[in-house]
N, C-alpha and C positions, 0 to 999 in steps of 0.2 A: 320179284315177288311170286308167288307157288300161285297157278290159277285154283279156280274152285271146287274142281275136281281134285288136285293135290291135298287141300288142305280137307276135302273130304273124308279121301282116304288116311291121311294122319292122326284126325280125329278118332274115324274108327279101329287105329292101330292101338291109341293109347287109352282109350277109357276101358272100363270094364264091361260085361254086356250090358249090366244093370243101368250104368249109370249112363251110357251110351242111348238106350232103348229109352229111359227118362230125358234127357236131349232131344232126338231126334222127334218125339213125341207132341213137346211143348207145344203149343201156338206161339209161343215168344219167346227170344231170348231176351233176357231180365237184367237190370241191376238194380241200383240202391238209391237211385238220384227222384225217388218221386216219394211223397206223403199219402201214405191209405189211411183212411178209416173206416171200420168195418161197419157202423151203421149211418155212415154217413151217408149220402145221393151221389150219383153217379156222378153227377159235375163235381161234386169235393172230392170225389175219390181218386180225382187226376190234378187235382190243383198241386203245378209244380211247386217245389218248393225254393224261396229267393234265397240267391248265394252272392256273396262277396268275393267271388275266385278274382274279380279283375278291380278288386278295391274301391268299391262301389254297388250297390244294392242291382241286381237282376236276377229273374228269371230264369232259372236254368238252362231253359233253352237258348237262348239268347248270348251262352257264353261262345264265343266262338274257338273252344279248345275241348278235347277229352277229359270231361271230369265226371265226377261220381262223387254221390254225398248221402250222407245217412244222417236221419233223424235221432238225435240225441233219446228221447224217448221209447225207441222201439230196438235200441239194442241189445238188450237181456233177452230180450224174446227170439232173436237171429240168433243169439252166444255170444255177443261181441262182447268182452270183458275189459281191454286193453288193447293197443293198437296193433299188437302179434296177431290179434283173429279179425282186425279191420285187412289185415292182408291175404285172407282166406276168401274173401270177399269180392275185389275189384281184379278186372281183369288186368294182364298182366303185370301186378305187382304181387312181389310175395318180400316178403318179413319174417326175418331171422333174424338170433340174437345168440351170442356168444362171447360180447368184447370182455378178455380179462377171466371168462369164466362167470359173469356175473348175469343175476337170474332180470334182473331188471334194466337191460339194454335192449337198445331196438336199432334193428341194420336195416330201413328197407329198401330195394330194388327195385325201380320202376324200369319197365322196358329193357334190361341188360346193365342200367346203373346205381352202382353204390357206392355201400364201401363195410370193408370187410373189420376196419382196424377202428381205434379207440384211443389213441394217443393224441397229447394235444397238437401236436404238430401234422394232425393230419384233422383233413374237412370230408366231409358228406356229400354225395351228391345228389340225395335229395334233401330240401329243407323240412325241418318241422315248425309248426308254428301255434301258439298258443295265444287267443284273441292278439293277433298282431305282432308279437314279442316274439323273434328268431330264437331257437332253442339250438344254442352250437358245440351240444355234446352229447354225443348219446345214451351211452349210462346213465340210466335214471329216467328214462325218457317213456318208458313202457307204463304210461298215463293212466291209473284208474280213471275208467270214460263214467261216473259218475254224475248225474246232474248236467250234462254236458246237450248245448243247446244244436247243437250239429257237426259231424265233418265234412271235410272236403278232401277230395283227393286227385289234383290236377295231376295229369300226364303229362310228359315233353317239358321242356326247356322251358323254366318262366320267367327269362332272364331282365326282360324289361322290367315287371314288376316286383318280382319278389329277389332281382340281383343273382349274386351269386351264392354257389355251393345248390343251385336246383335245378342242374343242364337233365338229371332225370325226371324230377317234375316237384311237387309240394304239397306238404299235408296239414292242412288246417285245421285247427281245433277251439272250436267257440262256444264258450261258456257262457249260461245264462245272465241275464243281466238283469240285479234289481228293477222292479215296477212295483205299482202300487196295490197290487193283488199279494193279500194275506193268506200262505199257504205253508203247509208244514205239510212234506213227504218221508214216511220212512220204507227203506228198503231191507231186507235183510234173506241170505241165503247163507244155507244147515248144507251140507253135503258128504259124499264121500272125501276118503283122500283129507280126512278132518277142517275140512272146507267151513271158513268159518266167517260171512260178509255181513261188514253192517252200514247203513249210512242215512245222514239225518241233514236232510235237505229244509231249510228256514229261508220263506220271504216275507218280507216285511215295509209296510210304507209308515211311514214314523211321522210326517207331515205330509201335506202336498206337495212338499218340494223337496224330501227326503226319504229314501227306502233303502234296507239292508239286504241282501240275503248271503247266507252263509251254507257250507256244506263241509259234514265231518263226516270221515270212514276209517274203519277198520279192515282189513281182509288177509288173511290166512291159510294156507293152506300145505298141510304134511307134505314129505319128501318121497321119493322113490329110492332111496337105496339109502345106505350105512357107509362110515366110514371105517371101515374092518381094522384098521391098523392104526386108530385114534380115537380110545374108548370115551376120551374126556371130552370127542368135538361137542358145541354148541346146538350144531344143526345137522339135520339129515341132509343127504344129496338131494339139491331142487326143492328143499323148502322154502317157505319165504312169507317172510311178516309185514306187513306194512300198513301207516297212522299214516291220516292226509289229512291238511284241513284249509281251505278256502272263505276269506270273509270278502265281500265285497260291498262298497255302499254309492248310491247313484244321487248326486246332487242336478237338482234338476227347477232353478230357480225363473226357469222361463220357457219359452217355448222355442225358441233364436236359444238354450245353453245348455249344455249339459257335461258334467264329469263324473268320473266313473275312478274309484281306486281301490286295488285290488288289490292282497295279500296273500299268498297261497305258501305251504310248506309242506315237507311230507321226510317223513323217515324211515326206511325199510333195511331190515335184515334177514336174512338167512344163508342156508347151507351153496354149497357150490355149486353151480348149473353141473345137469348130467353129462359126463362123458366118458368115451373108453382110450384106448392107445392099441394100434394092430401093431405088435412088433415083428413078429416070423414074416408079415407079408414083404417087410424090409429087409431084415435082417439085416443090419449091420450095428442094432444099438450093444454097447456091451458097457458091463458094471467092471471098475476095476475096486480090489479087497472085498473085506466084507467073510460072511460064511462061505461063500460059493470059491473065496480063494482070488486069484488076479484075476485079471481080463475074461471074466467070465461074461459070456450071450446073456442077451434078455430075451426073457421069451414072451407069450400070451398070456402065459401061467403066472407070470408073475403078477399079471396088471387083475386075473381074475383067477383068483385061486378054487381048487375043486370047491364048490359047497355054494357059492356064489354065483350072481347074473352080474350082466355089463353094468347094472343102473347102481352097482356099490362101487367104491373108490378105493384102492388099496394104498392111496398116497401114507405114506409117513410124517409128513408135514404137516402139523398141526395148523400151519397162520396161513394155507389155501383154501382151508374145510368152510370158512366164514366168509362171506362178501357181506356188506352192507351199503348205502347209501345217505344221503341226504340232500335235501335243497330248501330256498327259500325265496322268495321273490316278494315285488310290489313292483305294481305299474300302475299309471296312470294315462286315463284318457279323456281329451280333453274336447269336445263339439261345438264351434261356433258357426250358427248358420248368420252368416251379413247379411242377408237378403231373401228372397225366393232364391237366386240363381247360385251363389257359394256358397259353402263350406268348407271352413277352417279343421282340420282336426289336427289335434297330438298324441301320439302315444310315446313315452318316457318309460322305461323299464331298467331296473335292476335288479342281477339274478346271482346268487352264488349255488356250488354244488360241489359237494366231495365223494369219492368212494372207495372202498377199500375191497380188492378183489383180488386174482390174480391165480396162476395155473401150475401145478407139477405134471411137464409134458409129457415126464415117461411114466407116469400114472404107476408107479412099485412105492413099494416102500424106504427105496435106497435116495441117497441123495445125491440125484444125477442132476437134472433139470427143471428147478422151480424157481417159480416167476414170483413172490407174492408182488401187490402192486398198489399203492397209492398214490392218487390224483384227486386234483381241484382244481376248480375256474370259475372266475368272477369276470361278466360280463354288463355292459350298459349299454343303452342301446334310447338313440333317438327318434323320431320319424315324424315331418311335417307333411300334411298334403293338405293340397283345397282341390277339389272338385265343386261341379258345379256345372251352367250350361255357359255357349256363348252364344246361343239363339237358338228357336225352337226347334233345332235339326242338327244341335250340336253340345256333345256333352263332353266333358275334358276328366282326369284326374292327373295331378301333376304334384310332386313330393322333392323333398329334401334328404338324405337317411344317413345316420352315426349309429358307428358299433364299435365297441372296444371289449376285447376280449383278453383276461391274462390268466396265463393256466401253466398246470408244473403237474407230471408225472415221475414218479419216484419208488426204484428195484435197487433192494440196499442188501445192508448187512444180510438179511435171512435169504438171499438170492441165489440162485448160482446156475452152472451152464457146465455142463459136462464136469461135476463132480468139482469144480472150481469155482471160486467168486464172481460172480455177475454185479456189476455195476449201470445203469441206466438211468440216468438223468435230465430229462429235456425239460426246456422253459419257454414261454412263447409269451409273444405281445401280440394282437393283433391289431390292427387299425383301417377299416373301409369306413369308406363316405362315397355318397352316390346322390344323384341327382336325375330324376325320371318325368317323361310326358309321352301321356296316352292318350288319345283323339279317338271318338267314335263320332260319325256323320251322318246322319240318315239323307240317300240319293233321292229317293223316292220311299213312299210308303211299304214297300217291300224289299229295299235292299240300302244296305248301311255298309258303310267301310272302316276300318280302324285300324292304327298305327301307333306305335310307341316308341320311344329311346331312353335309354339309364346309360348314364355312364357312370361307372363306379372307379376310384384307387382305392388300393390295397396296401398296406405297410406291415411288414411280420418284423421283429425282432428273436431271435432265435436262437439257444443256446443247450449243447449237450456235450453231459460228461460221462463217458462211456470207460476209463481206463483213468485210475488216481494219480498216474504217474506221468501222462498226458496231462491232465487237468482240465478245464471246461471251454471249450471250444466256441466263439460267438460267430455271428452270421445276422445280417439284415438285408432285406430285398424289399423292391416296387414294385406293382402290376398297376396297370389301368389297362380297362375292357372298354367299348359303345356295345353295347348291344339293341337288338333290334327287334320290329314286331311287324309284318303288315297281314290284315284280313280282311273279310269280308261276309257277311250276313245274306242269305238271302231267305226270305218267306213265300211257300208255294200257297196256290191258293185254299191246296187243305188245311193248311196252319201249320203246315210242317217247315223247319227251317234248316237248310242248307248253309254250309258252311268252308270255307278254304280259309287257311293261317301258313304263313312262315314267319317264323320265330328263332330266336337266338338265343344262347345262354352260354355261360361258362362260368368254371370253376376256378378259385386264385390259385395261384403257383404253391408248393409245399415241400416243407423241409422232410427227408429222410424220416423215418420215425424209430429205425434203429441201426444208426450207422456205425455199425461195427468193422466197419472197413477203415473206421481211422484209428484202431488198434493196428492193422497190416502194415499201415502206413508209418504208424510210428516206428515200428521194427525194419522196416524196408529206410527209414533215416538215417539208425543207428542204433534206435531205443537205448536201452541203459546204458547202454557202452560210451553215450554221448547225447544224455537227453535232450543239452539245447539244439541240437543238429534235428535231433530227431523231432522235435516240438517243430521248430522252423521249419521242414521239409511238409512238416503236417499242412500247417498255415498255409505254404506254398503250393499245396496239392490237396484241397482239401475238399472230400465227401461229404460232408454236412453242408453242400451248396442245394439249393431251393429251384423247383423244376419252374416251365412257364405254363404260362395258361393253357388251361383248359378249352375248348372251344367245341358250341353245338352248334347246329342249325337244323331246323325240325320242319316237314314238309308234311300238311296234314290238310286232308277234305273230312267230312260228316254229313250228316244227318239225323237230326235229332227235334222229337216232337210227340204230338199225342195223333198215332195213325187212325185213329175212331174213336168212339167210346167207352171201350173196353181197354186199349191196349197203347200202351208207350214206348219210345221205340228213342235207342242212341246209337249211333253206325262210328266207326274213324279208323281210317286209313291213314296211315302215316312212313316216312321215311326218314331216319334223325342222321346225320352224321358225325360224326365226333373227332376232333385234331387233336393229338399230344394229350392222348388220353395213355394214364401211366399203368401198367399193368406188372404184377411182383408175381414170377411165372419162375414155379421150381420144374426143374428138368434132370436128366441122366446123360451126360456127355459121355467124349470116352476118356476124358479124364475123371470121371467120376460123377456124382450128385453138385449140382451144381443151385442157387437161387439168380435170374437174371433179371434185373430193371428193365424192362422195355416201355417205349414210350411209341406207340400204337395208335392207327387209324380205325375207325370202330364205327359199321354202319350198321342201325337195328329198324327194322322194316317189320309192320303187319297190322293185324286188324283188328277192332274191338269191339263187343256189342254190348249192351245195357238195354232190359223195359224191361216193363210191369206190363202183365195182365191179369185182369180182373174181369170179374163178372159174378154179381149178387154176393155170395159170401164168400168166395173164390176167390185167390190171387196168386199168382206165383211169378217171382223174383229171379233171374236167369242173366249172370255175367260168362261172358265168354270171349277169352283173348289169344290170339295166335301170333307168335311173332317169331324171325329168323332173325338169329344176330351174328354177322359177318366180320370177323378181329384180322385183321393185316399181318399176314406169317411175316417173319424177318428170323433171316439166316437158315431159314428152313423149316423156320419153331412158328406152330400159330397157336398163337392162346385161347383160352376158353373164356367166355361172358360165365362170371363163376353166380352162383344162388339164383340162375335165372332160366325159369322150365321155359319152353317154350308154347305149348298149352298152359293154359289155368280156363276151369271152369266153375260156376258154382248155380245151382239151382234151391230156392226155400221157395216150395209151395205152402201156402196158408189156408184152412179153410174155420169157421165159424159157425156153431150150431146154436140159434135159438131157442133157449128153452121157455117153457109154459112159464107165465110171468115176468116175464125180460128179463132173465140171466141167460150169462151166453159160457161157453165153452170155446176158446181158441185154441185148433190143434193148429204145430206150426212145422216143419220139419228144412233143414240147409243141410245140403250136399257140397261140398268143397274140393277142389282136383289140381294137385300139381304134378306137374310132368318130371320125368327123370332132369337133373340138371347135375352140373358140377360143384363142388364145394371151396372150388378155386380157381383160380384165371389158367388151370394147367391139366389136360386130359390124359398128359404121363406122369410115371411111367405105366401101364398096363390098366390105365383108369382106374384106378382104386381110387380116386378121389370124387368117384362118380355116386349122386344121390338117388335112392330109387326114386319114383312116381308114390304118390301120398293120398286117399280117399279119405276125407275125415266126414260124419254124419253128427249133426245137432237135431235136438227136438224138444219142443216144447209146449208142455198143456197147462192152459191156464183158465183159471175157470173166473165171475166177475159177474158180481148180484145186480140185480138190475138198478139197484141207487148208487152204485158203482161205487162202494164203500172201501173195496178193496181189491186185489187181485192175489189169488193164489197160484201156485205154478210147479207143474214138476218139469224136469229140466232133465236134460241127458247133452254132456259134450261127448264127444268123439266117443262115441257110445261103443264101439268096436275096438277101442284101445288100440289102433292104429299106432305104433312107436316107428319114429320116421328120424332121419340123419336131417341134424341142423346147418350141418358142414362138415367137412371131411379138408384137413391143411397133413401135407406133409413135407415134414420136416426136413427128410433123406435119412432118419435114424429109426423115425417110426411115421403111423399115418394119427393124428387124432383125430377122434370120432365125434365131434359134437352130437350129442343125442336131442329130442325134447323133451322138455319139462310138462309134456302136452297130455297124459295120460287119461284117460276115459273117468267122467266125473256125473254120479249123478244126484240129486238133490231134492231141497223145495225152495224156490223163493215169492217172498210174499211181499207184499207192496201197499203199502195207503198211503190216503192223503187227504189231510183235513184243515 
């Protein structure tokens, strides 16, 4: 690891002087993990807020692992809209979205891990989670945070508790829960960019032993570009529509029960996430027929013609210009306290989701390369635990868990691949069950130790048809993992609490996600000259086999606590390593462009920091993460930790002016920093896949009468129009440019609640 002088110096290589001179300035670096209130007392204005990161009610401090959490309440006022700007936020994680082209996925990287792809035959390596219910697809996933009673955002491996598919770490998301408090909030924001949000939050107690509350939204907002070469499309480039709606109701018929059943659905449509195609920096894409004649170059010109910016689409393909979504869920949960010391609970969940997306990679209007794409997955999912104590110095949470997941993605008739037919067919079953216990001790009044194990199996059922004349290919495999936990707590006698964890996690094994190498194969049989030779050579040799496990182990100290009166403070140091972690690294051999599987060792090492400081109407919020990630060259080749800067910072000072009569003004302003990274696990050839460094600026003035009737607000996102690469893949014919759909937005939103 860089001493601290090194990572001094890096700091001030990368920021701007601005945003540098605002760092170096602060009294604190900041994150998101504590609750203010502005006219609250000095003792509320630090009162942390309790998390459930270890499946069980604590203290934030007291979590012995790197996490960060935000108040559901206060994130319109930071800019948080959806979970792509919870990753502007926390130190090193950043969030990008691209899967398919579709505007409503979420990829996020913690520490150097994710995933870049969208197929059902591929997993995540961070989990998301919605009250308790594994969310195992990403599309669709980019949350209206609406009404939402908190997040969480653990770093490192959570592999004891939250299993697999979270060797990077896990993002929690907790929705309000009926009580018996009668309240109706509306929200709504006007803006630029035809920005158009609504939402009508309803809680209700029906008896003493029954309450509803529900929440509906609308939100809207225009595109950045045209589709030039398809007058009839539906949607601009990066528009996007979407209806959500949430009922929930809390039966609550004693003091020892409680259940909780949830419904949520949501439907969104629009145009196609922004992007461009560099072809001259490749050059090797060419059109064959057409006006231009045979084997005619593609150029730049074709994908942006004069008159035009990158943010328009010259595709010709009308069924790319559209993505949509949908899902639908119910869960229920279920609370039995037996006693003072246990607790029974359930959670039971079914989910379905479908979407339609998909890409023209060589972005012209000819018909080279386009993908359109349909997928769906229907998953259910169990989860027993009881916690509880086993005497006054010993508290346990211990679980049962079932997840079945089945999903089919599908590249047909309107497909194609170098001016020919594309065919892409995968199907998948999944099947884990895991079994988990987690011990915490207290030694002494100032120091506690805790321990965990999950063992999880895994069962895929797996099948893909790539070539008609081959036919569909089947495949099933096993995993079982233990994974592991030990830590330790300790309390100084300022209150502050120190911390050591080693932790485990890993990810299941997975099939290929587009193995088009058992087209080679068929022809290296016989192919048509003899297709049952060739079919049997396939079967006998065959690429659609499923890799093994994943494996992390995360090495972490902290500190974390309130250092005075003013000022909150989170520190962590960590070391993760990772085994038979699979890396898809395109290269230039000297037989040409080549893509190669490699299956890579991957150390990611650095440090984090999180507080708040305050003082009287004062406060400013300050993350900041540094971390070196080290990938295992093989054959000469080392890959790149791809969507992962190595800096992120972010600062939102706040202050509050009292005016005559008790109305107040809140002026609030967030500064956000990602460092240069790569857009792929590969920094050849000549780094064209490399992303610049990002400064995005929020602010927000809200004003609020002293019977606090209402809240008005003017708002500014990325107020400087900052337009930054979401990814950069190349193919070997061209590089695509994933853009954002993140453009400078500003407005009013206003707020009651009665």
């Amino acid at each position: 690891m860089k001493n601290t002088t090194a990572v001094t110096k890096t700091l001030a290589s990368k920021l701007s002087p601005v945003a540098l001179a605002v760092a170096i300035t602060l009294p604190s670096l900041s994150g998101q993990a504590f609750a203010q209130e502005t006219e609250a007392t000095e003792e509320q204005k630090f009162e942390a807020i309790t998390v459930t990161a270890t499946k069980r009610p604590q203290v934030i401090y007291e979590v012995p692992i790197a996490l960060s959490a935000f108040d559901g309440d206060k994130l319109a006022a930071q800019g948080i809209t959806d979970l792509t700007d919870v990753g502007k936020f926390v130190p090193n994680l950043n969030i990008t979205g691209f899967s398919a082209g579709h505007t409503s996925s979420v990829n996020p990287f913690i520490r150097g891990i994710g995933l870049q792809d969208h197929l059902i035959t591929t997993d995540p390596g961070v989990s998301v989670y919605v009250d308790g219910v594994y969310l195992g697809r990403q599309v669709g996933q980019n949350w209206s945070l609406n009404n939402i009673q908190r997040i969480e955002v653990l770093r490192g491996p959570q592999g004891t508790l939250y299993g697999r598919n979270s060797i990077g770490g896990a993002i929690n998301i907790i929705t309000k829960e009926p009580d018996q408090g009668d309240v109706t909030k509306v929200n709504t924001e006007f803006g630029t960019r035809e920005r158009l949000k609504a939402d009508v939050f309803v809680n209700h107690g029906l008896t003493d032993e029954l309450a509803f509350n529900m929440n509906l939204a609308f939100n809207k907002r225009d595109g950045l570009g045209e589709f030039i070469n398809v007058p009839n499309a539906e949607y601009d480039v990066g528009e996007t529509e979407d209806i959500s709606g949430r009922f929930s109701v809390k039966w609550e018929p004693s003091e020892d029960f409680r259940m909780v059943l949830t419904a949520d659905a949501n439907s969104g449509d629009g145009g196609l996430r922004p992007y461009t195609v560099l072809i001259n920096e490749v050059g090797s894409a060419r059109y064959f027929g057409g006006n231009n004649g045979l084997n005619q170059p593609l150029r730049n010109s074709d994908v942006i013609p004069d008159g035009y910016d990158r943010y328009d689409n010259a595709t010709g393909t009308e069924a790319v210009t559209g993505v949509s979504n949908q899902a639908h869920g119910v869960s229920l949960t279920t609370e039995w306290d037996i006693n003072m010391d246990y607790t029974v609970k359930v959670v039971a969940s079914q989910r379905s989701s479908e979407y339609k997306a998909g890409l023209d990679d060589d972005g012209t209007i000819y018909s080279l390369d386009q993908f359109p794409e349909r997928g769906e997955a229907d998953q259910t999912s169990v989860e027993l635990q009881l916690n509880g104590y086993l005497n006054a110095y010993t508290d346990f949470v211990a679980g049962l868990y079932y997840f079945n997941e089945e999903g089919k993605n599908r590249q047909g008739e309107d497909s194609s691949f170098d001016g020919g037919p594309n065919l892409l067919e995968l199907d998948q079953e999944t099947t884990s069950k895991a079994a988990y216990l987690n011990v915490r001790h207290d030694l002494t009044d100032d120091l506690s130790i805790s321990g965990g194990l999950r063992y999880t199996q895994d069962e895929k059922e797996a099948s893909a048809n790539v070539f008609s004349a081959l036919g569909t290919i089947f495949d099933a495999n096993d995993w079982d993992e233990l994974t592991w936990e030990v830590a330790t707590n300790y309390t100084f006698e300022n209150g502050m609490t120190g911390y050591a964890t080693i932790q485990s996690g890993y990810q299941s094994g997975q099939y290929p996600a587009r193995p088009f190498c058992l087209i080679g194969q068929f022809f290296a049989g016989g192919g048509f000259d003899d297709i049952d030779a060739a079919q049997a050579a396939v079967r006998a040799n065959n690429c659609f086999t499923a890799s093994d496990n994943i494996t992390a182990t995360n090495y972490e100290v902290g500190v974390k606590g309130r250092v005075n009166e003013h000022f909150d403070l989170s520190i962590a140091v960590f070391n993760t390593e990772f085994e038979d972690l699979p890396y898809q690294v395109s290269r230039v051999s000297e037989s040409g462009f080549d893509t190669a599987n490699l299956v890579v060792e991957q150390t990611s090492r650095g440090i984090e920091f999180d507080s708040t400081f305050s003082y009287e109407n004062f406060s400013v919020m300050t993350s900041i993460g540094y971390m070196d990630v080290d990938v295992e060259e093989q054959a000469g080749f080392r890959p790149v930790a791809p969507l992962t800067p190595d800096l992120t910072l972010s600062v939102g000072p706040q202050y509050t002016f009292e005016l005559d009569g008790g109305d107040s003004i809140r002026v609030r302003a967030d500064y956000s920093y990602r460092a240069e990274m790569y857009g792929e696990p590969t920094s050849a050839p000549e780094r064209m896949t490399e992303l610049d460094s990002r400064e995005l600026v929020n602010f927000d003035i809200a004003y609020t009468p002293a019977d606090d009737a209402y809240t008005v607000a003017l708002y500014g996102r990325n107020i400087f129009d900052e337009r930054y690469d979401n990814a950069r893949l190349n193919t070997g014919d061209y590089i695509l440019q994933i853009l954002s759909n993140d453009a400078s937005e500003f407005g009013v939103r206003f707020s009651t609640e009665f």
